[in-house]
C-alpha positions as CSV (number, residue, x, y, z in Angstrom):
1,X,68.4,163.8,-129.2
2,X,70.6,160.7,-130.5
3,X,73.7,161.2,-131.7
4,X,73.8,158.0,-134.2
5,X,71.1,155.7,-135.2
6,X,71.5,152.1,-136.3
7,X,69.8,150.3,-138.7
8,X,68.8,146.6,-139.1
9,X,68.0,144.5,-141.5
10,X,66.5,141.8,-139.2
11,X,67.3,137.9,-140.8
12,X,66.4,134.4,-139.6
13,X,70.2,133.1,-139.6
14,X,71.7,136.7,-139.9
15,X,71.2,140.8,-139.7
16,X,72.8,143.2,-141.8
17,X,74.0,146.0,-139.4
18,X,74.5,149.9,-140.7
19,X,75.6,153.0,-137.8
20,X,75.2,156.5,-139.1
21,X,75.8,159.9,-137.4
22,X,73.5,162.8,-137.4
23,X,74.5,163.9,-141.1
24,X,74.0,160.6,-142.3
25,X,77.9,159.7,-142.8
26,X,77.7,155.9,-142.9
27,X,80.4,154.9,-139.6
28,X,80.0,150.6,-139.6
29,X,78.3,148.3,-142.3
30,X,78.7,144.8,-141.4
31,X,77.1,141.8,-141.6
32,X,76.2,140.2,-137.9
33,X,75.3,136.4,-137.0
34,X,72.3,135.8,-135.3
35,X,74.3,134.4,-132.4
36,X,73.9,136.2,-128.8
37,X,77.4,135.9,-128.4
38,X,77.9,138.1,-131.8
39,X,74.9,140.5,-131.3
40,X,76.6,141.7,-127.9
41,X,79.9,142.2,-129.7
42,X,77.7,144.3,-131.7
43,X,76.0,146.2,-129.1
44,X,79.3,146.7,-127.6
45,X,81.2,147.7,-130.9
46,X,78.4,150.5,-131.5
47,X,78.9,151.7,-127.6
48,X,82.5,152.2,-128.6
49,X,81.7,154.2,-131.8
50,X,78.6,156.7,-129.6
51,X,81.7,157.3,-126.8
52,X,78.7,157.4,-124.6
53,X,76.5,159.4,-126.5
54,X,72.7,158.5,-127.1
55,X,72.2,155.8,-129.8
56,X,68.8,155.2,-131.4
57,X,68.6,151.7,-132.9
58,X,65.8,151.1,-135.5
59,X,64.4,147.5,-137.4
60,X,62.2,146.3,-139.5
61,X,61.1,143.6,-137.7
62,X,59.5,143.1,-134.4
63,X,59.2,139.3,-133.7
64,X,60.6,136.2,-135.2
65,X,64.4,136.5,-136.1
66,X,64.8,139.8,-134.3
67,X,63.5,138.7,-130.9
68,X,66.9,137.9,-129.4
69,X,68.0,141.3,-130.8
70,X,64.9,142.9,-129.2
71,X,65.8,141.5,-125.6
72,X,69.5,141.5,-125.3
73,X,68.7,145.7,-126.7
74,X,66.5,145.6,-124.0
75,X,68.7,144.3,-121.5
76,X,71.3,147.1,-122.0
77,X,68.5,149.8,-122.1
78,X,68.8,150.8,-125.2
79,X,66.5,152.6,-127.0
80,X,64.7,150.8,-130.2
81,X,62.3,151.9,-133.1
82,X,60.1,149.8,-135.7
83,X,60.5,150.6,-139.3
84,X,57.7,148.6,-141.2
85,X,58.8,146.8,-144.2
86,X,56.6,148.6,-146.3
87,X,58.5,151.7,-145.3
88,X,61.7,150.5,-146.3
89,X,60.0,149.6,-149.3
90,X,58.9,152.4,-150.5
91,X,61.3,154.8,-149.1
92,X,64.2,152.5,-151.6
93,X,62.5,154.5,-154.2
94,X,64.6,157.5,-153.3
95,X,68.0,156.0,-152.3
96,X,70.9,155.4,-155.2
97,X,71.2,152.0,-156.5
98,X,68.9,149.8,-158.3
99,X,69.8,146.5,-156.8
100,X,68.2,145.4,-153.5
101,X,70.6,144.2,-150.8
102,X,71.1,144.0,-147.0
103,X,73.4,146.6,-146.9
104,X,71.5,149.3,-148.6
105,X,68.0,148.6,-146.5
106,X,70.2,148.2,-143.1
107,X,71.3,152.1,-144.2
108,X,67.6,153.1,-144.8
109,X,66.1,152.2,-141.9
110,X,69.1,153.9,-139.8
111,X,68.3,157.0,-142.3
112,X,64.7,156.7,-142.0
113,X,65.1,156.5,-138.4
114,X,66.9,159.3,-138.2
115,X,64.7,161.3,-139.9
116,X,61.3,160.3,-139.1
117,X,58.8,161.3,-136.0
118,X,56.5,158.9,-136.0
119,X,58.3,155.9,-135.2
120,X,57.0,153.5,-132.8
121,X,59.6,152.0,-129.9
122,X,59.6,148.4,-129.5
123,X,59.4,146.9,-126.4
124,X,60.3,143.4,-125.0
125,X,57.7,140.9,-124.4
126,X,57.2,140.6,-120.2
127,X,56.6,137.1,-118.7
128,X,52.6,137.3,-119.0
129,X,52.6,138.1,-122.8
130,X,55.1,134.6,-123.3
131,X,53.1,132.7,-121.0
132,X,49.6,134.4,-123.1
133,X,51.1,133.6,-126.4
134,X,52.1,130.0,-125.6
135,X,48.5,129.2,-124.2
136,X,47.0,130.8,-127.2
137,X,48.8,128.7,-129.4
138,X,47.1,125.4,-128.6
139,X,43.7,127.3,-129.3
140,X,45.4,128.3,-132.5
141,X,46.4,124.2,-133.7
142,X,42.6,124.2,-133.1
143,X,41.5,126.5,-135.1
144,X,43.5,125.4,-138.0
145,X,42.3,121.6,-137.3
146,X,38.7,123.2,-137.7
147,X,39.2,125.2,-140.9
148,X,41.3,122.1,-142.6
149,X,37.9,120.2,-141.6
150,X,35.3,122.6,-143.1
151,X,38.0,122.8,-146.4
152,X,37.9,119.1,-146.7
153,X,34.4,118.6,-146.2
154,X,33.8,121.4,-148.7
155,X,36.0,119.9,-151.1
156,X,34.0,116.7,-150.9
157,X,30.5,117.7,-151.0
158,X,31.5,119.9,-154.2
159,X,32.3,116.7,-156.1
160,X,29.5,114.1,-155.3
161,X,26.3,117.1,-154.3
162,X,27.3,120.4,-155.2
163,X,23.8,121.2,-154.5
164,X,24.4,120.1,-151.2
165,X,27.5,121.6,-150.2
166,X,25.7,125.1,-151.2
167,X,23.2,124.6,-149.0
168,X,24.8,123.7,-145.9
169,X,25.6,125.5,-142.3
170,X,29.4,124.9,-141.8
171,X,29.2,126.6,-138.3
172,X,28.0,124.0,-136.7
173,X,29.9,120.3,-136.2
174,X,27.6,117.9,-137.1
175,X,28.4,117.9,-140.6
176,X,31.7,117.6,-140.4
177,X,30.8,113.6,-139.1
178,X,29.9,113.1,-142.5
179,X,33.1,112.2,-143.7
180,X,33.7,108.7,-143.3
181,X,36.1,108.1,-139.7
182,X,36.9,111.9,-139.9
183,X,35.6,114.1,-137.0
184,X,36.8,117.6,-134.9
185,X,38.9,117.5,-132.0
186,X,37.0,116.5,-128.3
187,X,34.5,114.3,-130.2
188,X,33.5,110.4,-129.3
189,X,35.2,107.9,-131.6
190,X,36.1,104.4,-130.9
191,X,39.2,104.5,-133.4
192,X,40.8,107.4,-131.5
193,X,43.4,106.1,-128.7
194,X,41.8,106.4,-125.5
195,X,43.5,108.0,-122.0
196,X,47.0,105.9,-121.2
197,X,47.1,104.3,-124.3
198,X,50.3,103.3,-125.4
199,X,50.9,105.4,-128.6
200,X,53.8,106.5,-130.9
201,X,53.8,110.0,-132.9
202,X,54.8,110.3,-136.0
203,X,56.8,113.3,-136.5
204,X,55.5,114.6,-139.4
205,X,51.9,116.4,-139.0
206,X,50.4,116.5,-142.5
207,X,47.1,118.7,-143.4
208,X,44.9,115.9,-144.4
209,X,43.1,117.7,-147.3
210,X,45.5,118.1,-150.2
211,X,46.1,116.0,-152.9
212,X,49.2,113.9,-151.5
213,X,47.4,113.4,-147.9
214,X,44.3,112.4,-149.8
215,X,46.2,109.4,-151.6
216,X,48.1,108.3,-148.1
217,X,51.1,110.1,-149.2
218,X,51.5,112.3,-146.3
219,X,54.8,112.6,-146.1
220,X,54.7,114.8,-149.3
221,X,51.8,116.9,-147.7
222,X,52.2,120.0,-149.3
223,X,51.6,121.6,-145.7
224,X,53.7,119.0,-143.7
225,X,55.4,120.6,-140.7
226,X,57.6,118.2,-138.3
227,X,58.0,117.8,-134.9
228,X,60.8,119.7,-133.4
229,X,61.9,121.8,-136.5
230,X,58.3,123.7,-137.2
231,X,56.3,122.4,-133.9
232,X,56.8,121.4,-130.6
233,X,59.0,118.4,-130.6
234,X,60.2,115.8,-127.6
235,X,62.1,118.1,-125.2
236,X,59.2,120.5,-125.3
237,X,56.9,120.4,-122.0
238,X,54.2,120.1,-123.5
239,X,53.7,119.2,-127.5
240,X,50.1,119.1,-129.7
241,X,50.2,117.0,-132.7
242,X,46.6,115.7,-134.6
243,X,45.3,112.4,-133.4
244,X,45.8,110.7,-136.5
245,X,49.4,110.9,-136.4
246,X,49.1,108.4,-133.0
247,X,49.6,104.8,-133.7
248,X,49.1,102.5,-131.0
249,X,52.3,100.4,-129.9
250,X,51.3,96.8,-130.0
251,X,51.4,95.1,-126.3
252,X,54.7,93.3,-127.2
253,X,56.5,96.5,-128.6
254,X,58.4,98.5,-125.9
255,X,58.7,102.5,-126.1
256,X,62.5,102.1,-127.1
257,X,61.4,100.3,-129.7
258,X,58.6,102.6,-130.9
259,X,60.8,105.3,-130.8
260,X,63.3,103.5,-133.1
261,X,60.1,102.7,-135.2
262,X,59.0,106.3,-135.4
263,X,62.4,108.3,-136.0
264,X,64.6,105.5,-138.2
265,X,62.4,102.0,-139.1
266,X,59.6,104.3,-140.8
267,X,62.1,106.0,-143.1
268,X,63.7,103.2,-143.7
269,X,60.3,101.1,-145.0
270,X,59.6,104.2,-147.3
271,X,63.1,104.5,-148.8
272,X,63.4,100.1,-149.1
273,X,60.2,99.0,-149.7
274,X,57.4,101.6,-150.9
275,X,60.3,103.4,-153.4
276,X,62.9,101.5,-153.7
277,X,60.6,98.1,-154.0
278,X,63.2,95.9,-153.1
279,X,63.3,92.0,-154.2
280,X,64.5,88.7,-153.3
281,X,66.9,89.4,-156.2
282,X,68.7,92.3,-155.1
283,X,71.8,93.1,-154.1
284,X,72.1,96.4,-151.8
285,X,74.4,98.1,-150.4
286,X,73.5,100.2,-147.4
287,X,76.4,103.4,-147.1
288,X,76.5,104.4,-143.0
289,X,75.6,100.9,-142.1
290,X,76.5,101.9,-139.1
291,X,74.2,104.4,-138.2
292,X,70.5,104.2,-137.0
293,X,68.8,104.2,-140.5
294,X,71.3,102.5,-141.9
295,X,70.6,99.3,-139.8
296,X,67.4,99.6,-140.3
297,X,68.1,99.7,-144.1
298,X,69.6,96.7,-143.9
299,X,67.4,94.7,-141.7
300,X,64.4,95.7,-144.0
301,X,66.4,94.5,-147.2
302,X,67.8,91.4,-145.4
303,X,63.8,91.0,-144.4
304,X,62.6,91.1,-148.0
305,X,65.4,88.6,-149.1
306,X,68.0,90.5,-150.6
307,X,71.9,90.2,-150.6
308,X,72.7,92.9,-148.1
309,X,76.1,94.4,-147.8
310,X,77.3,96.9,-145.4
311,X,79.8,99.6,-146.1
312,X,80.8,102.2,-143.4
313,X,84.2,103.9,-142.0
314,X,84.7,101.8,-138.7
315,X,84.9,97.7,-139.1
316,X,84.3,97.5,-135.4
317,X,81.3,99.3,-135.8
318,X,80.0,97.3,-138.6
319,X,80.5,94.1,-137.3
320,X,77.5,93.8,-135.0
321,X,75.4,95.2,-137.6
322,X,76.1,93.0,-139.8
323,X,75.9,89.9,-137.2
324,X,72.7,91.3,-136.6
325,X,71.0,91.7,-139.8
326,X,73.0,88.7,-141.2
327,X,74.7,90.8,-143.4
328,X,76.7,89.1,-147.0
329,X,79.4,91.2,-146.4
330,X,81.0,94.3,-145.4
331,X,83.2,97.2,-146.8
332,X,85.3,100.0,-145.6
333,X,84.8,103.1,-146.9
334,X,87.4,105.0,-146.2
335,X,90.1,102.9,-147.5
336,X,91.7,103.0,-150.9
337,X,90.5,99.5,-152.3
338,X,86.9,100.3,-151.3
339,X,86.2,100.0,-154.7
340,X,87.7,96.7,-154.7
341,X,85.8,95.5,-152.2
342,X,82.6,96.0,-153.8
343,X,83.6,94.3,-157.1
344,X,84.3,91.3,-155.1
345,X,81.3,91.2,-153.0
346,X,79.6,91.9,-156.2
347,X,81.0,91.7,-159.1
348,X,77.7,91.8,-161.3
349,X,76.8,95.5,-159.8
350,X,74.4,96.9,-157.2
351,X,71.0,96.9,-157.5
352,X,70.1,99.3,-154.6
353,X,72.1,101.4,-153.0
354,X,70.6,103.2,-150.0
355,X,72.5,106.3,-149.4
356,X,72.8,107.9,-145.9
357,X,76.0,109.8,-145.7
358,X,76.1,112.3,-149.3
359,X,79.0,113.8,-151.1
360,X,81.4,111.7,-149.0
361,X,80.6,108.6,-151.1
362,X,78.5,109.6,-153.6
363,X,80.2,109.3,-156.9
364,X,81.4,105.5,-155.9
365,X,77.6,104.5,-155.2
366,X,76.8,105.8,-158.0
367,X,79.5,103.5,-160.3
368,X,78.1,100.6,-158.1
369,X,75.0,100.8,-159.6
370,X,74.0,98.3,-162.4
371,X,71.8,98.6,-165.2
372,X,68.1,99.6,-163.8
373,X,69.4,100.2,-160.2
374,X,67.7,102.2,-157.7
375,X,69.8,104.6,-155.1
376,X,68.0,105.8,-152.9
377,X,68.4,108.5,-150.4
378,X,67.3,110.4,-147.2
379,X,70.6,111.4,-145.7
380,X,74.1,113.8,-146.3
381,X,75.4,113.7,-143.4
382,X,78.5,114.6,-145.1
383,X,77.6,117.4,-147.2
384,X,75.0,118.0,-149.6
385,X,76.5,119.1,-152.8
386,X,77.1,116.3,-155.4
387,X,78.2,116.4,-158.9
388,X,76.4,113.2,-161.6
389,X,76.8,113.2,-165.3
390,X,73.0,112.5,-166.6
391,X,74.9,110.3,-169.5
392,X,75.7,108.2,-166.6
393,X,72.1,107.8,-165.4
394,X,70.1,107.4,-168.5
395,X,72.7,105.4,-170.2
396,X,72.1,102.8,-167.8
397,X,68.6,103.8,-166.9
398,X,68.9,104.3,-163.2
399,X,66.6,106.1,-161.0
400,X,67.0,108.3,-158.0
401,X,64.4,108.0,-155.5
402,X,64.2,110.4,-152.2
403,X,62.6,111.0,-149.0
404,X,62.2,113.1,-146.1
405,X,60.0,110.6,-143.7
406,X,57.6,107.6,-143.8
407,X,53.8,107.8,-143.6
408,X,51.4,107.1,-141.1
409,X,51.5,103.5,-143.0
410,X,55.2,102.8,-143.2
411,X,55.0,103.4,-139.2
412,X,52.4,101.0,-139.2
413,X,53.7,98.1,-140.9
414,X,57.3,98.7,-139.3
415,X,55.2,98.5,-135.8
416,X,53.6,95.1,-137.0
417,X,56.6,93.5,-137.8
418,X,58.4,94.3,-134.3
419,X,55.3,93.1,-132.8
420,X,56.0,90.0,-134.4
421,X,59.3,89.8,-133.8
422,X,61.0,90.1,-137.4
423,X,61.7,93.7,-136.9
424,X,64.2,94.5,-133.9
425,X,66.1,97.5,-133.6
426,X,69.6,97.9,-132.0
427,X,69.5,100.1,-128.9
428,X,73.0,100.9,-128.0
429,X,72.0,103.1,-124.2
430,X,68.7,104.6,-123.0
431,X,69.5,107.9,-121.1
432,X,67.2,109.7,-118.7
433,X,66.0,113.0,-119.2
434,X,68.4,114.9,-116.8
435,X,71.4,113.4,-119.3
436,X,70.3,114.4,-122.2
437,X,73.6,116.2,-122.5
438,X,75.5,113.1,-121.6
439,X,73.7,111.4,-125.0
440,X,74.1,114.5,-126.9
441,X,77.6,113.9,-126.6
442,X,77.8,110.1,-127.0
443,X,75.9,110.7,-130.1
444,X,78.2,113.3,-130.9
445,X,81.5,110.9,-130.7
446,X,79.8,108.5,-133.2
447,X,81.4,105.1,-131.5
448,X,78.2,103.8,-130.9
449,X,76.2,101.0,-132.3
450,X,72.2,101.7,-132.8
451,X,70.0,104.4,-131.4
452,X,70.4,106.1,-128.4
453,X,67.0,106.5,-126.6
454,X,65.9,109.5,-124.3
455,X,63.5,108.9,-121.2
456,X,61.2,111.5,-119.6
């Protein structure tokens, strides 16, 4: 029988850890990163504590977050129970305190475990159940392409033949040809890129079927999941996406160049032209010229006609930029007359500032601005918390604007105009596959100028 039982309260970016002994006496409460390095300090803080008696670990989750758990627990043979989260739940009911926290529902599922029989061990997935569950997966993207189908086709019979959409057999695929260039996955259509076709993938996979996706908003999808944070992304083996987020890369258009299109240039376009609606007028100021959406910033402004000027922390990084885009002028941000600077490149205010880097500069681009100016933003790389007085904004009747990606048509357009040569992207270095560490940490020293572009 054991002789202490832990409790966790399982977490995505952390687990609440509680050891008790067999009367219930609470021995360790503390909070543990999900970290393997950390969770083995744990294991072995709690094999300190038992002094080689029998430990029985319990937790209320059995995938997700708590998989690492699961196998390093595993790995050191020790024995662990599943506590549903409806137990827990439930069994709060009876435990002091009103208040819900990590703390107390890391101590009831040690206590529950410790007094409960029916308890169900959990064991660690064995290489066929990975390699069945990553299989099955692909099946699943399919299933969801076919029920997103049926839900659209639904939704659009009901508004022009409701008649119609009562009477019809959704198990079969025919109908779902109905809709006009729409049809399932594995049928003929011309528009769809055919075997070797040069293609790039936009990183965001909408649904299709709401409300934003319907207008050709897709970026906002209110489903939207994105390539290498929800899905598969590039260093993946293999990786699914829907065929409509495949555009074809015009004959003249290299791969580095589509990827610069598909990760920076399409932003870019959203932020510039579809928000921001830049005009031959303006005056913006791009903030982290220097890095890869930054340039592409500017080069769209400087595209459009506007007076583009540059401001980042390194003049030797700026300068090519700004030879390349044909900037009006530069600025140093990290200098004490950087305020300076910008009243003399321009003195009448800013009409656009396109903000990359966050709470770093945020209060100066915001005393840029003009009357009616537009700052618009995807980026904080240097922290996201920033303070604005809304006397400021509506007193001179400025506007926000935000993004998290381009659509399917901002990747489009941006493809055009490199096919025609009025779009070109800086690549500083393209880096085989096997040295993807190499870029990681070129990337990471942030002396570079332009993108730095992986091959398979």
């Amino acid at each position: 029988m054991p002789a202490f039982w832990v409790g966790i309260d399982s977490g995505k970016r952390a687990h609440h850890c509680v050891v008790i002994d067999q009367i219930g006496t609470v021995l360790l409460s503390k909070r543990v990163e999900n970290d393997e390095t950390a969770l083995l300090e744990l294991i072995a803080t709690v094999a300190e504590i038992a002094e080689g008696r029998e430990v029985s670990w319990a937790t209320d989750l059995n995938a997700g977050g708590a998989a690492l758990l699961i196998e390093l627990l595993a790995a050191h043979a020790q024995q662990l129970l599943y506590i549903p989260g409806r137990i827990v739940h439930h069994a709060a009911a009876t435990y002091r305190g009103d208040g819900k926290t990590d703390a107390k529902d890391a101590r009831i599922i040690a206590d529950q475990a410790r007094m409960r029989t029916d308890l169900q061990p959990v064991r660690g997935a064995d290489q066929i159940s990975v390699d069945l569950r990553l299989l099955t997966a692909r099946r699943t993207d399919l299933i969801c392409d076919r029920v997103r189908s049926i839900n659209r086709l639904r939704a659009t019979l009901l508004e022009y033949f409701p008649a119609l959409e009562r009477a019809f057999d959704y198990s079969k695929k025919a109908p779902l040809l109905l809709l006009g260039g729409y049809q399932t996955m594995g049928s003929k259509n011309s528009d769809l890129p055919q075997h070797g076709t040069r293609v790039a993938v936009s990183p965001t996979v909408s649904c299709a079927v709401c409300d934003f996706c319907r207008i050709g908003r897709d970026n906002s999808c209110r489903n939207k999941k994105i390539l290498g944070v929800h899905r598969w992304g590039g260093y993946a083996e293999y990786a699914a996406v829907p065929t409509r987020n495949l555009i074809n890369i015009p004959d003249d258009v290299s791969f580095e160049a589509a990827a610069c299109a598909a990760t920076s240039y399409a932003i870019a376009w959203h932020l510039v032209v579809t928000r921001g609606r830049v005009a031959t007028t303006d005056t913006v100021l791009v903030v982290g010229a220097a890095g890869a959406v930054g340039i592409a910033a500017a080069q769209i402004a400087a595209l459009h006609g506007a007076r583009v000027i540059l401001s980042g922390r390194s003049a030797s990084r700026l300068k090519p930029v700004a030879d390349h885009v044909g900037a009006y002028g530069v600025a140093i941000s990290n200098t004490s007359d950087y305020e300076t600077q910008i009243s003399v490149l321009a003195p009448d205010g800013i009409d656009m500032v396109v903000e990359t880097v966050g709470s770093a500069t945020w209060d100066s681009s915001l005393s840029f601005m003009r009357s009616e100016g537009r700052i618009v933003c995807c980026g904080a790389s240097s922290g996201h918390d920033v303070k604005m007085s809304l006397r400021d904004l509506y007193r001179k009747n400025l506007a926000i604007l935000t993004a998290s990606s381009g659509t399917f048509n901002d990747l489009r357009q941006v493809l055009s105009l490199f096919d025609h040569g009025r779009l070109t992207p800086i690549i500083a270095q393209t880096y085989p596959l096997s040295m993807a560490r190499q870029a990681h940490d070129d990337l990471a020293l942030q002396k570079h100028v332009g993108k730095l572009v992986l091959f398979p």
